[in-house]
C-alpha positions in Angstrom: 0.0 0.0 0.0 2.8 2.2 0.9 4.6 1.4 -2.8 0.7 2.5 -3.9 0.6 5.3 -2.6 4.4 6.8 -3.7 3.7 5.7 -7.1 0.6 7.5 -7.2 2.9 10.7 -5.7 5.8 10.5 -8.3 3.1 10.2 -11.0 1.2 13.1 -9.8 4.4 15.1 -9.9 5.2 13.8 -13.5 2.3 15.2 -14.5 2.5 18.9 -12.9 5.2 18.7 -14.4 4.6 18.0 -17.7 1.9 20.2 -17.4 4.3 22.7 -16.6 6.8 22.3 -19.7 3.5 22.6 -21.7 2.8 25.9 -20.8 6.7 26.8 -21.1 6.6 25.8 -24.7 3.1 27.6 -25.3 4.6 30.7 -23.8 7.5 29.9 -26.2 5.6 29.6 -29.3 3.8 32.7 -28.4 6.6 34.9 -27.9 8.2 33.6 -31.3 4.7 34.5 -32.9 4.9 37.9 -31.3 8.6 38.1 -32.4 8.6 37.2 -35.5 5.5 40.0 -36.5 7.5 42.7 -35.4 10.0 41.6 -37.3 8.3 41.6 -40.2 6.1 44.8 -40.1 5.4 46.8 -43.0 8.4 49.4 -44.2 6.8 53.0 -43.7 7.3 55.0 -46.5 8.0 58.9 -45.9 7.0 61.3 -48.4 10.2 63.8 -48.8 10.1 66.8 -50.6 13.9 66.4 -51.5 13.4 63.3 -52.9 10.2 64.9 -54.9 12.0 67.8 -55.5 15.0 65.5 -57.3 12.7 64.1 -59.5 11.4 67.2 -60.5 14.7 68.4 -61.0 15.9 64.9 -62.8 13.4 65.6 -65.5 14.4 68.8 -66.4 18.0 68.1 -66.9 19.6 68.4 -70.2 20.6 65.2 -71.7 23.2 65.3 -74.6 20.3 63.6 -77.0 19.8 65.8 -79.6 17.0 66.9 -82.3 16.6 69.8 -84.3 15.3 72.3 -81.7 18.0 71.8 -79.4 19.2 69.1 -76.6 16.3 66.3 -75.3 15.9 66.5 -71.5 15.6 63.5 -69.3 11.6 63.0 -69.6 11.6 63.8 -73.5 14.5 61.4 -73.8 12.4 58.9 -72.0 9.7 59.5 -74.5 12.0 58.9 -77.4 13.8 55.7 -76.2 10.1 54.2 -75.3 9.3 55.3 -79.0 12.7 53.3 -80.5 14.1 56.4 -82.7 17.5 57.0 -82.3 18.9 60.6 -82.0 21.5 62.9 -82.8 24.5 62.4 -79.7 26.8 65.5 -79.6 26.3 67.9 -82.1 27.4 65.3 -84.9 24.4 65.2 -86.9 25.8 62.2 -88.5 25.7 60.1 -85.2 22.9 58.6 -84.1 23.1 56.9 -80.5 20.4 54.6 -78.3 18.2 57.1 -76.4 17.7 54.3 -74.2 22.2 54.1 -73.2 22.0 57.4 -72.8 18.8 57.3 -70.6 20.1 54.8 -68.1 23.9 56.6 -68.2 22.4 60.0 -67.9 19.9 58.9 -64.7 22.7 56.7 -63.6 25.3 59.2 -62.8 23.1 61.5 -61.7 21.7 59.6 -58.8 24.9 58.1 -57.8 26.3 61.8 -57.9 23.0 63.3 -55.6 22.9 60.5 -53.4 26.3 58.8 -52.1 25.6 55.8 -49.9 27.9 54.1 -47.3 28.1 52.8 -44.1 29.4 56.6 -42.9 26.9 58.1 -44.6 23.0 59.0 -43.6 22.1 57.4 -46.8 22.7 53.9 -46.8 20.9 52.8 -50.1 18.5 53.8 -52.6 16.3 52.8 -55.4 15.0 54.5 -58.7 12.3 53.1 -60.9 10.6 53.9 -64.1 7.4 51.6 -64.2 5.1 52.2 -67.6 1.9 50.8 -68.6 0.5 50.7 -72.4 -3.3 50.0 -70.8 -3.3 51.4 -67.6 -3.1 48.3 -65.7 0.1 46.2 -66.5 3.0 47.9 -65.3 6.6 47.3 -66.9 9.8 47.8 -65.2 11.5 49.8 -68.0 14.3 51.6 -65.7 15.3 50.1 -62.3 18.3 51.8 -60.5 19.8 49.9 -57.3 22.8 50.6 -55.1 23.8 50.2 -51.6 21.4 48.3 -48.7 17.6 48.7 -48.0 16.7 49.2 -44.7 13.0 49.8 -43.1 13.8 53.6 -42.9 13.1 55.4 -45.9 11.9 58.5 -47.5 10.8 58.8 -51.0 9.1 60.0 -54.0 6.7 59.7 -56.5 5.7 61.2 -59.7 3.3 60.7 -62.5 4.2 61.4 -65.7 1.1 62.3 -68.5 1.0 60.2 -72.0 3.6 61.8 -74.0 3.6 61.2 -78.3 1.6 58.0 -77.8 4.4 56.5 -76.0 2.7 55.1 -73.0 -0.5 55.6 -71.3 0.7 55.9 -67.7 4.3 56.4 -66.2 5.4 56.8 -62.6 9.0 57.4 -61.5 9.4 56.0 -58.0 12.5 57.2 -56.0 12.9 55.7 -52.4 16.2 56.4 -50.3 16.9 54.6 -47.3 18.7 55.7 -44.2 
């Protein structure tokens, strides 16, 4: 009876105490749960008017593209290599060059020139996009601009551009710099 009752004891206690690593993992599972949400919360984009302002300023520029009433900036040029026609590179009327090389070179240096990234630096990374959409709806990749890291701290910038010389029916330049 004795050996009865201490079995009965020590099988009590096995239980509490399974019970007990139960609620350890439970608690455990939870709090990985919980982790692993925060984790991965959604990146909050900042609307900056420096980065709005850039690409503002980005269109503008003066490409060396060139047509008869003078030098192609970056959002004609961007209408032109969409379009396929080649045009006139450096005052040699003889010369035709890809709109599109000169596109990417022109935005290219441009951004890496504006915005230097590095671990000293504020900026750590950014990315530039041209997306552009015949119908409205699907959207094509036609410029995509990477360098450094992408953290969850950013500011960026949009813009729309209008249809320009049946080239496109919607266009939006995205320009996102993290820190």
């Amino acid at each position: 009876m004795k050996q009865l009752n201490q079995y009965k004891r020590n099988k009590r206690a096995q239980d509490e105490m399974v019970g007990f690593a139960l609620i350890l993992i439970m608690v455990a599972v939870i709090f990985i749960v919980i982790i692993s949400v925060w984790i991965r919360k959604p990146q909050e984009k900042t609307v900056n008017y420096e980065a709005n302002s850039f690409i503002q300023s980005l269109l503008q520029y003066t490409t060396s593209c060139e047509e008869d009433y003078g030098n192609l900036t970056v959002q004609d040029l961007l209408a032109k290599c969409k379009e396929g026609n080649p045009c006139y590179y450096n005052d040699q009327m003889n010369q035709q060059s890809d709109p599109c090389k000169i596109l990417n070179n022109t935005i290219r240096e441009i951004v890496k020139a504006s915005w230097q990234t590095g671990v000293n630096s504020s900026i750590k990374g950014y990315s530039f996009n041209i997306n552009i959409s015949e119908d409205g709806t699907n959207e094509e990749q036609f410029i995509n601009i990477k360098e450094g890291v992408v953290t969850n701290n950013y500011r960026g910038g949009e813009q729309d551009l209008p249809p320009e010389r049946g080239s496109w029916e919607y266009a939006v330049i995205l320009f996102n710099v993290y820190s």
